[in-house]
N, C-alpha and C positions, 0 to 999 in steps of 0.2 A: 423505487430503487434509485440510489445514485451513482452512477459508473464514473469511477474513474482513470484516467489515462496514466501513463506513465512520462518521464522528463524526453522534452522534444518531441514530444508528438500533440494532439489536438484530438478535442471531444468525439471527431469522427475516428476516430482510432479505436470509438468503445462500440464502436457500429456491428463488428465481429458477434458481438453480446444478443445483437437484436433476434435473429431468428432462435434463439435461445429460452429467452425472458418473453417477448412480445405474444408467443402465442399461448402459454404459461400464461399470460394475465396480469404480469407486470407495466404498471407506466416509468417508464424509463425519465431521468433527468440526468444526460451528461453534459455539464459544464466544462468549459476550458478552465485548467488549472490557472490560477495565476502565473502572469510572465508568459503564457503558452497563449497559444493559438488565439482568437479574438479576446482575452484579458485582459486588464490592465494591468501595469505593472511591468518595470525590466528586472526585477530581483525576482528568483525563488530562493525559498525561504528555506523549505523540505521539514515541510510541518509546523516550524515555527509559529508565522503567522495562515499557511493553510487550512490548521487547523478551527480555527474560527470561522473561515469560511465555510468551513462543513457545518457547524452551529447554522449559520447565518441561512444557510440553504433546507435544510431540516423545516427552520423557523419558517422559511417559504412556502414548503412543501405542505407546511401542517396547515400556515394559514389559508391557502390556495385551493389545495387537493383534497383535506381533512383523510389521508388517508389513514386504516387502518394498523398499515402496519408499514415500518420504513424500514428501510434495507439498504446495504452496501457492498460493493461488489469493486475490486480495486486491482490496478497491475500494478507492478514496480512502485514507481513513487505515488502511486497512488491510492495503492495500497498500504504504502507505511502512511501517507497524508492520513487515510481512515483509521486509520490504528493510533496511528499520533491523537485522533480527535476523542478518543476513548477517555480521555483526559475529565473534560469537562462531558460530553457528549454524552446522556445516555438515553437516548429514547429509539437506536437502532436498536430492532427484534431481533437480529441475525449481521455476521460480516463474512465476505468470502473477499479473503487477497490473498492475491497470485505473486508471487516472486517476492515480497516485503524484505526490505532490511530491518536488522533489530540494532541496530546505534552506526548514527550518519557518522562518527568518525571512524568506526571499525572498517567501514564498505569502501570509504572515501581511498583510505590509507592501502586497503586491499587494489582497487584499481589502478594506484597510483603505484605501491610496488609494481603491478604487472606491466606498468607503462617504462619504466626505468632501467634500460639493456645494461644491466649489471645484476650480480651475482648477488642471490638475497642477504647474506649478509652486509654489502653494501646498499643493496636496494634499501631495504627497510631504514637506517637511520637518514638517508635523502628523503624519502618519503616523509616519513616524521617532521622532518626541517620545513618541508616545503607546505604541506597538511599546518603548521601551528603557525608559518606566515600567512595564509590564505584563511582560518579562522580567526588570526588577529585583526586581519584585514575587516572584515565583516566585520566586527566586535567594532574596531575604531570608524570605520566606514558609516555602517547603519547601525547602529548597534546591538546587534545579532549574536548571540550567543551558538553558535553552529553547535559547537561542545555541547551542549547540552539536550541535540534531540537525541535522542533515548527512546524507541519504539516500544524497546522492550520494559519499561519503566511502567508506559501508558498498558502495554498488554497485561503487565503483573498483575496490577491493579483492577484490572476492568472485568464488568461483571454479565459481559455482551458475549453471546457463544460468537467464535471466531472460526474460522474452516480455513487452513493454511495449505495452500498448496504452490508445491516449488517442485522444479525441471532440476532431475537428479544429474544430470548434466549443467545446470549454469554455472559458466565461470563470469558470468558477469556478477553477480550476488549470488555468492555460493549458499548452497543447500543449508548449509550451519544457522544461516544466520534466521530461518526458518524453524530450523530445530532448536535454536536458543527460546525461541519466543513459545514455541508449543512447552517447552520444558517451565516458563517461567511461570502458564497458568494454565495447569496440566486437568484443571476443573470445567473449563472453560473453553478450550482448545482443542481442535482435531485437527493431524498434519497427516497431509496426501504427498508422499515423494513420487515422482512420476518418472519411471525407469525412460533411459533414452531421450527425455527433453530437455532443450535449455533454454535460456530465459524466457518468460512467459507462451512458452512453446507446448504449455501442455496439452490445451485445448485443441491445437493441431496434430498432436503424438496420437492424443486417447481420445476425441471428440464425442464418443459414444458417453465412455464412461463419468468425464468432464461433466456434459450436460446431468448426467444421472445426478452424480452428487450435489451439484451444483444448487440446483432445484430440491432434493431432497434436501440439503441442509436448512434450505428457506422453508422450505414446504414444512420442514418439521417446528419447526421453530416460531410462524406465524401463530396470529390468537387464532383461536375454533372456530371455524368456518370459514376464514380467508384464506385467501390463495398464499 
């Protein structure tokens, strides 16, 4: 399993997961995201280039562990990171992420209207302004194309069962952007709205029910005989 954390926080943040997974029969590998926690790196990317580090870690785990079967389990940005990796990445059996956005400009521009004490119709066109200076920036900076992560692009595509679950309360990455992604690859996709929670809050709302599915999605989805 690869747990990963969400932006600003550190691999011990995916520690929540262990009494979860550990007695379940998972071996747990949570890295610090890049730029986070002991990382290298002062830029996140937000799947750009983390995406490859999920590659890169896999590649670890196969040569290292020889495990069975590898799994992903992700919050917030860490969850779009896993989902971003759908791209090129296919030897996960199973994904569970928690809160995911489905495109870094739609979520960007949502935070930043809420951040802006004006009335939405002047909200939005500052937001806008300020959102394509701060991707130009990146673009001529490091040469980053921000514009172009697209979660839901990697989800359309991908042919990894995915378990989506979102806090029917988060206004931090609202619900939608959850239910675009279940809707983009409605073969592949199960989405859990969780009444009364908000961001990555579900596990705390429903804890019972959380771990059930949790497990059950993996549980169903491993090859015959592994856990």
């Amino acid at each position: 399993m690869i747990a990963l954390h969400g932006i600003g926080e550190a691999r011990t943040d995916t520690l929540d997961w262990a009494p979860m997974l550990l007695p379940a029969g998972y071996c747990v590998l949570t890295p610090d995201n890049r730029g986070m926690g002991e990382s290298g790196g002062v830029l996140i990317t937000y799947g750009i280039r983390e995406a490859d580090d999920v590659h890169r870690w896999v590649d670890w785990m196969e040569a290292s562990e020889h495990p069975a079967n590898v799994f992903g389990l992700g919050e917030s940005l860490g969850a779009a990171i896993l989902l971003e990796s759908l791209k090129t990445e296919t030897r996960f059996r199973a994904l569970v992420a928690d809160s995911p956005f489905s495109e870094l400009r739609s979520v960007v521009r949502e935070q930043v209207e809420r951040s802006i004490p004006l009335p939405a119709m002047l909200a939005r066109p500052a937001a806008s302004t300020t959102i394509a200076a701060g991707f130009a920036y990146g673009w001529l900076r490091f040469g980053l194309d921000l514009g172009s992560v697209s979660v839901v692009d990697a989800v359309r595509s991908a042919k990894t069962p995915i378990l989506l679950i979102h806090g029917a309360d988060d206004v931090r990455i609202l619900p939608r952007h959850s239910r675009a992604l279940a809707a983009a690859n409605p073969d592949e996709v199960q989405l859990w709205i969780v009444p009364g929670a908000g961001h990555v809050e579900a596990g705390g709302v429903a804890p019972d029910e959380y771990r059930r599915r949790v497990l059950a999605w993996f549980g169903d989805h491993a090859r015959r005989g592994e856990p």
